[in-house]
C-alpha positions as CSV (number, residue, x, y, z in Angstrom):
1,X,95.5,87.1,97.9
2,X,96.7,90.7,98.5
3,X,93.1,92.3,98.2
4,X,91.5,89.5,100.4
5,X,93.0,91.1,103.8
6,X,93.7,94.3,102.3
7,X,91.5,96.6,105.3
8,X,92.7,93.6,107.7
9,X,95.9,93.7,107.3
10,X,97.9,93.2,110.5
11,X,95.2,92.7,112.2
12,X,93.9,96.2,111.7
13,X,96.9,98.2,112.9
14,X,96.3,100.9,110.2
15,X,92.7,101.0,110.9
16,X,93.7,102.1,114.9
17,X,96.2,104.2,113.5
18,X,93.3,106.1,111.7
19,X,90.9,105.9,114.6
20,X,93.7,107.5,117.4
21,X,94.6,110.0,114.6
22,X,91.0,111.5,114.4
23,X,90.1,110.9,118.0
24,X,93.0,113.3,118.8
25,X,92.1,115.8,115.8
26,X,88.5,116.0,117.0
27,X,89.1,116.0,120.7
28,X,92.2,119.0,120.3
29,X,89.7,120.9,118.2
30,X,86.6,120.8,120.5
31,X,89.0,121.6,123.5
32,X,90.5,124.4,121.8
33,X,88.6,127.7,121.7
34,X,90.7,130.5,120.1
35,X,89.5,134.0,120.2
36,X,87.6,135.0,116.6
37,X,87.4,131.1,116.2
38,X,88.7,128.2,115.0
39,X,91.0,128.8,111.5
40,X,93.9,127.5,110.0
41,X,96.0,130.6,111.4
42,X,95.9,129.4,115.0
43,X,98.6,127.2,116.5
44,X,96.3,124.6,116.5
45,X,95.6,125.2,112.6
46,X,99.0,125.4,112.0
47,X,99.8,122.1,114.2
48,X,96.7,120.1,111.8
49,X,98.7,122.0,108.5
50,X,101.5,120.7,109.2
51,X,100.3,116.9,110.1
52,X,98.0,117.2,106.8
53,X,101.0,118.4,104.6
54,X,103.4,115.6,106.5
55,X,100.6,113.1,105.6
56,X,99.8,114.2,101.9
57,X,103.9,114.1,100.8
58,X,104.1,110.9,102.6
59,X,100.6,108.8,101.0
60,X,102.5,110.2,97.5
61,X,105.9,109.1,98.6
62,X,104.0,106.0,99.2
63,X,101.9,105.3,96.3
64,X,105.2,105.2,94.4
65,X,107.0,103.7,96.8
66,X,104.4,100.7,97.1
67,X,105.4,99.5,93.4
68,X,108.2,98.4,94.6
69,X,107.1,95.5,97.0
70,X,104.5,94.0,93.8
71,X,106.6,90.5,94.8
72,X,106.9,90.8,98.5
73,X,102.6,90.2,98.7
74,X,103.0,90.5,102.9
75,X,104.9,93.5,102.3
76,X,102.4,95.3,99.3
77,X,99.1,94.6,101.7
78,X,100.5,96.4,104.2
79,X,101.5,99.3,102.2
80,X,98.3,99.4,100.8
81,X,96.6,99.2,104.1
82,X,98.2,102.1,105.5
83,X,97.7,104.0,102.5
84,X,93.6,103.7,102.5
85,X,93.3,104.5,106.1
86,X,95.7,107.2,106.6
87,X,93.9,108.5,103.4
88,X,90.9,108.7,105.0
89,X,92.6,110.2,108.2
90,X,93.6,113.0,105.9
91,X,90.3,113.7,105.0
92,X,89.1,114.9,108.5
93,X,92.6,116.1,109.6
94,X,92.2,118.6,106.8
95,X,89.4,119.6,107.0
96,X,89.9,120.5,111.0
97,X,92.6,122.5,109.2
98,X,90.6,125.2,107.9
99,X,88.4,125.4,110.5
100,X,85.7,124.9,108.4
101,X,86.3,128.6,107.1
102,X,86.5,128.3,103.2
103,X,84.3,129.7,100.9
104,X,83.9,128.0,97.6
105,X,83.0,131.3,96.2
106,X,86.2,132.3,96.2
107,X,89.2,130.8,94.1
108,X,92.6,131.0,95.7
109,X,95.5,128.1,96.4
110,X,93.7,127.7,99.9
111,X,90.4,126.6,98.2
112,X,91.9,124.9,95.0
113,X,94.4,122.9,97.7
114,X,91.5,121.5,99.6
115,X,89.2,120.7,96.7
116,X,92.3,118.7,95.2
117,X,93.1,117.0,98.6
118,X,89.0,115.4,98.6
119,X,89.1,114.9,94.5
120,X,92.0,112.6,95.3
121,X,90.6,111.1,98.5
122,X,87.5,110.3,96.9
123,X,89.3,108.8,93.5
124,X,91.2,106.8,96.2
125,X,88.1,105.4,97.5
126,X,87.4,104.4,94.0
127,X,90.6,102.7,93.9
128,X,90.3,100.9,96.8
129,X,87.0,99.7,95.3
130,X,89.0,98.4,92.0
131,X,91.6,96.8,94.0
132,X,89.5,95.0,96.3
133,X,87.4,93.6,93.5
134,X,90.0,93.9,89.6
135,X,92.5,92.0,91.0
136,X,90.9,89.2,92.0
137,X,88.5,89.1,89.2
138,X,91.2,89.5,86.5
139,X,92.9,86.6,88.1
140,X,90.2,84.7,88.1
141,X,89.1,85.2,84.4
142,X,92.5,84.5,83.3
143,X,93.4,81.3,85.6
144,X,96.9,81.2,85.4
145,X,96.7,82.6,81.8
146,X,97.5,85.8,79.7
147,X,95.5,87.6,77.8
148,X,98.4,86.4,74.8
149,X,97.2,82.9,75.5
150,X,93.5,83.8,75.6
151,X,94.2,84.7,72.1
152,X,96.1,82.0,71.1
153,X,93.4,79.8,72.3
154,X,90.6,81.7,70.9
155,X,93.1,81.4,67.5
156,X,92.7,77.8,68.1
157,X,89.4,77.0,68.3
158,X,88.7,79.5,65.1
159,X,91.1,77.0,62.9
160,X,89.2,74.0,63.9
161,X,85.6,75.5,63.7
162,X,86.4,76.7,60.0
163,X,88.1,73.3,59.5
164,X,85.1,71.4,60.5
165,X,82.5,73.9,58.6
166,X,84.5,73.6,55.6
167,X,83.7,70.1,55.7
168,X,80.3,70.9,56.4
169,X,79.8,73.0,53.5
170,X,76.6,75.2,52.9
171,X,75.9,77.8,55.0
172,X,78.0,77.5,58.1
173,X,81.2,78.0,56.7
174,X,79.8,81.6,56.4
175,X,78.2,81.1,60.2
176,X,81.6,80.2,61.6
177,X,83.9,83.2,59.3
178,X,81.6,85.9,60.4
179,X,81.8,84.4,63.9
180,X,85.8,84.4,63.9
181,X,85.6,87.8,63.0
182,X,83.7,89.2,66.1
183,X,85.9,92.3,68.0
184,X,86.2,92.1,71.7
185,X,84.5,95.5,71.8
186,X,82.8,98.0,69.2
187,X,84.4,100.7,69.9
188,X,87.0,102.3,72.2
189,X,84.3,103.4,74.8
190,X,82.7,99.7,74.6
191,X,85.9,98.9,76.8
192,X,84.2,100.3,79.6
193,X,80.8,98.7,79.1
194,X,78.4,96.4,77.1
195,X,79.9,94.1,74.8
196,X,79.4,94.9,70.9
197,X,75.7,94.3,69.9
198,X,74.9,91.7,67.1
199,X,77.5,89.6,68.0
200,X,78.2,87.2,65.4
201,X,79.6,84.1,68.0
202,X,76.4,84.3,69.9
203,X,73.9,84.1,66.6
204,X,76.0,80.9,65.6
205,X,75.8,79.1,68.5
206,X,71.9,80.2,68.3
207,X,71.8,78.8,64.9
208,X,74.2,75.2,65.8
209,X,72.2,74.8,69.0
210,X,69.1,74.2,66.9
211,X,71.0,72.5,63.8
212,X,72.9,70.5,65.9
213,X,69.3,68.8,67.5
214,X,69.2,66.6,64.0
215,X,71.8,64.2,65.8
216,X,74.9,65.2,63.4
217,X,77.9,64.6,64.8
218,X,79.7,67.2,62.8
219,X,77.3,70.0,63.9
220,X,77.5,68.9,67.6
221,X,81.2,69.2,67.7
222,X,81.0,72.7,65.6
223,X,78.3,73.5,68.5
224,X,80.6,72.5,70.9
225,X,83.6,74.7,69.6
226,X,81.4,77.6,69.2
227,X,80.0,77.4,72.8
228,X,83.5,77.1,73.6
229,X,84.8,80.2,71.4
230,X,81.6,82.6,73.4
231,X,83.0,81.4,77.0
232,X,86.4,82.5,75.8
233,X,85.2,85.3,73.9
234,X,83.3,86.4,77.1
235,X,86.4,85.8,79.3
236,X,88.3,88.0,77.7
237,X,85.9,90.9,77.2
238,X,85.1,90.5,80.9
239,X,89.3,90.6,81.9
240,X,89.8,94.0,79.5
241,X,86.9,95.9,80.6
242,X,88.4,95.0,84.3
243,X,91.8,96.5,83.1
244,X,90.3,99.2,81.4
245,X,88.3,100.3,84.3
246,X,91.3,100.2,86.9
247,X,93.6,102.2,84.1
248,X,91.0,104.9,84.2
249,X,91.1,105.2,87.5
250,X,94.8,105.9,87.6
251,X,94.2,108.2,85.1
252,X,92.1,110.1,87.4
253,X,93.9,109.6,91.0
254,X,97.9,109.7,90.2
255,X,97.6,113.7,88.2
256,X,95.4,114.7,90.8
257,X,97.8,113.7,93.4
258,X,100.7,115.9,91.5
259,X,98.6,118.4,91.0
260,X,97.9,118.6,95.0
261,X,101.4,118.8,95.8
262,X,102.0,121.9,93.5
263,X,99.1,123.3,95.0
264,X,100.2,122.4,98.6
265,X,103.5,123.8,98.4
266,X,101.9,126.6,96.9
267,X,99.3,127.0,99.7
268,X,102.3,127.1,102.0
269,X,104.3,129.0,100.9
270,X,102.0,132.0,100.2
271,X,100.9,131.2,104.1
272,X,104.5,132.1,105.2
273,X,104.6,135.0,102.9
274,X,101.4,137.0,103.4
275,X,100.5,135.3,106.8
């Protein structure tokens, strides 16, 4: 699986990578002692600029780039390695940059460039916390299926259990139409979190469970197809809240990551203009 040996990949080159990058950073910027001190007009500031910028284009260049390599799962892990660490690399290579000279207080391209380089770090982090875990949870929950076929066999199961309760008569054939009924979520928001309260699949198989201890064979089996329609029912909710979760993340990480390349290219070009 791509996100099983996603931080391992090749046997932690990317990881080293990272390490030698910051070791350097750290140890150039304790060695060097510029007169009104550190800042990102020295040569040293300028040198940690230009690495940052180089790295920032490149992790874009990348994220889109990596797309392309979905099949080539060897290929993708690496990609994906390098982008995580070298992310985090960024993080401290920029913020030798400045020299730890910003002040919040003050909004200009400088300020607004840094505080959309950590936004998108930190959303990354969040990613990396999706991929390790969405991937590999919507695979399971789906086994070799779609979400199509989840339906389909959800579909299925709602035939036979209105079938069977029709045959039953009395009140279960309005147990069983309610339950067929039941959303996958409540509301659009719902995606995100707690399944719909009240839901009508759980409160018949509450209500078989007990009917069904009589010893009919009829309401066993519609027991059995309700338990059934929950675990699918469950499946399913389980597999879109995933897929909704990972969405908004990209919702958050990819604009950001646009909007920090306007604001880099602004940041250096007012540099080579005013500075």
């Amino acid at each position: 699986m791509i996100n099983e040996n996603l931080l391992s990949a090749y046997g932690f080159r990317y990881l080293k990578l990272m390490l030698l990058l910051c070791a350097a950073s750290v140890a150039a910027y304790v060695w060097h002692q510029p007169r009104g001190g550190a800042s990102g007009g020295t040569w040293l500031g300028y040198t940690l600029g230009t690495v940052g910028a180089l790295l920032i284009v490149w992790l874009i260049l990348l994220g889109a780039r990596k797309r392309a390599y979905r099949a080539r799962v060897g290929t993708l892990r690496g990609w994906l390695s390098a982008h995580v660490y070298l992310g985090l690399a960024l993080a401290l290579i920029g913020t030798l940059h400045t020299g730890f000279q910003f002040d919040f207080r003050e909004l200009n391209v400088h300020v607004v460039s840094y505080v959309l380089m950590m936004l998108v770090i930190i959303s990354g982090i969040w990613g990396v916390a999706a991929y390790l875990r969405n991937p590999l949870r919507m695979s399971e929950l789906l086994n070799g299926r779609n979400l199509a076929g989840m339906q389909a066999g959800l579909s299925a199961v709602d035939e036979e259990s209105l079938a069977l309760a029709t045959s039953l008569g009395g009140q279960w054939l309005a147990v069983i139409e309610q339950s067929s009924k039941t959303p996958l979520f409540g509301s659009l928001l719902g995606r995100l979190g707690r399944p719909p309260r009240g839901c009508a699949t759980k409160r018949a198989v509450a209500a078989l469970r007990e009917a069904s201890l009589g010893g009919d064979a009829g309401l066993r089996e519609l027991y059995a197809l309700q338990v059934k329609r929950a675990r699918l029912l469950g499946e399913m909710r389980d597999f879109v809240r995933t897929k909704a979760w990972t969405d908004l993340w990209l919702v958050f990480h990819v604009p950001l990551s646009f909007a920090l390349l306007a604001a880099l290219i602004a940041h250096i070009v007012s540099v080579f203009i005013y500075w």
